[in-house]
C-alpha positions in Angstrom: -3.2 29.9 -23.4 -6.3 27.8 -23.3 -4.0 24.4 -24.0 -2.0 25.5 -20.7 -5.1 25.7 -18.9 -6.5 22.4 -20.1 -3.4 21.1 -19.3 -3.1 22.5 -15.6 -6.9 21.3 -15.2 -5.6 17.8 -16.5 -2.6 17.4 -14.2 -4.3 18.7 -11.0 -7.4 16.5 -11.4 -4.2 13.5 -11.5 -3.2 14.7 -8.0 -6.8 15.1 -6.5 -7.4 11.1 -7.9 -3.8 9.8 -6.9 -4.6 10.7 -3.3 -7.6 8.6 -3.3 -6.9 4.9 -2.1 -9.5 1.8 -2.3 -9.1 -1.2 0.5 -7.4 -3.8 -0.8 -9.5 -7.3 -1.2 -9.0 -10.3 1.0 -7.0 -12.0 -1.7 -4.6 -9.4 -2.5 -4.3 -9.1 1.4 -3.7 -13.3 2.3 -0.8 -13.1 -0.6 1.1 -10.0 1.3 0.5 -11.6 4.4 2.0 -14.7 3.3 4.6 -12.8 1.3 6.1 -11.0 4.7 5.8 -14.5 6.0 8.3 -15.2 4.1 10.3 -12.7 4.7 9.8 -12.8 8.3 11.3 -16.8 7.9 13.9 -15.6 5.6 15.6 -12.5 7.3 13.6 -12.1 10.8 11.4 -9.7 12.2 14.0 -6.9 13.3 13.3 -8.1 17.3 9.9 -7.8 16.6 6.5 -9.5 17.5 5.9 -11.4 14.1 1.9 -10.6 14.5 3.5 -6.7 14.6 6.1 -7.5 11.9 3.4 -8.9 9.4 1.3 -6.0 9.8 4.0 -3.5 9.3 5.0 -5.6 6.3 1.9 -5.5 4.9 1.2 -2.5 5.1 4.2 -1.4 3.6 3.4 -3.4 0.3 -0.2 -2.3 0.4 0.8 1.5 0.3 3.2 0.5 -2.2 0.6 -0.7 -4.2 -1.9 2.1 -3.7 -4.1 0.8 -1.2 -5.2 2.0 2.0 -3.0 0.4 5.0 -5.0 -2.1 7.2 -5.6 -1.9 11.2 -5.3 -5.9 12.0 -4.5 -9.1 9.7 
């Protein structure tokens, strides 16, 4: 019984950590940015202001990555 507990302990505490996201740094943030550039050049921006597009962009990658989304690039 204990090892289930330990277990339990072990795969909650996973869940408590997973939900807390850092800010990205500047760096990481200047390469998404200029990776939805891209994008934005390649495909388009979906009839979208490309300030508006980036941001969405951006934030998309960043949450993919585990990081807190951004309010303005």
């Amino acid at each position: 019984m204990k090892p289930l507990l330990g277990f339990a302990l072990l795969l909650m505490s996973f869940f408590v950590t997973a939900d807390e996201l850092v800010a990205a740094d500047k760096e990481t943030i200047a390469e998404l940015k200029q990776y939805c550039k891209n994008i934005a050049e390649e495909d388009g921006t979906d009839g979208k202001e490309l300030n508006v597009f980036l941001l969405e962009c951006v934030n998309q990658e960043l949450e993919a990555e585990g990081y807190l989304p951004i309010k303005k690039l």
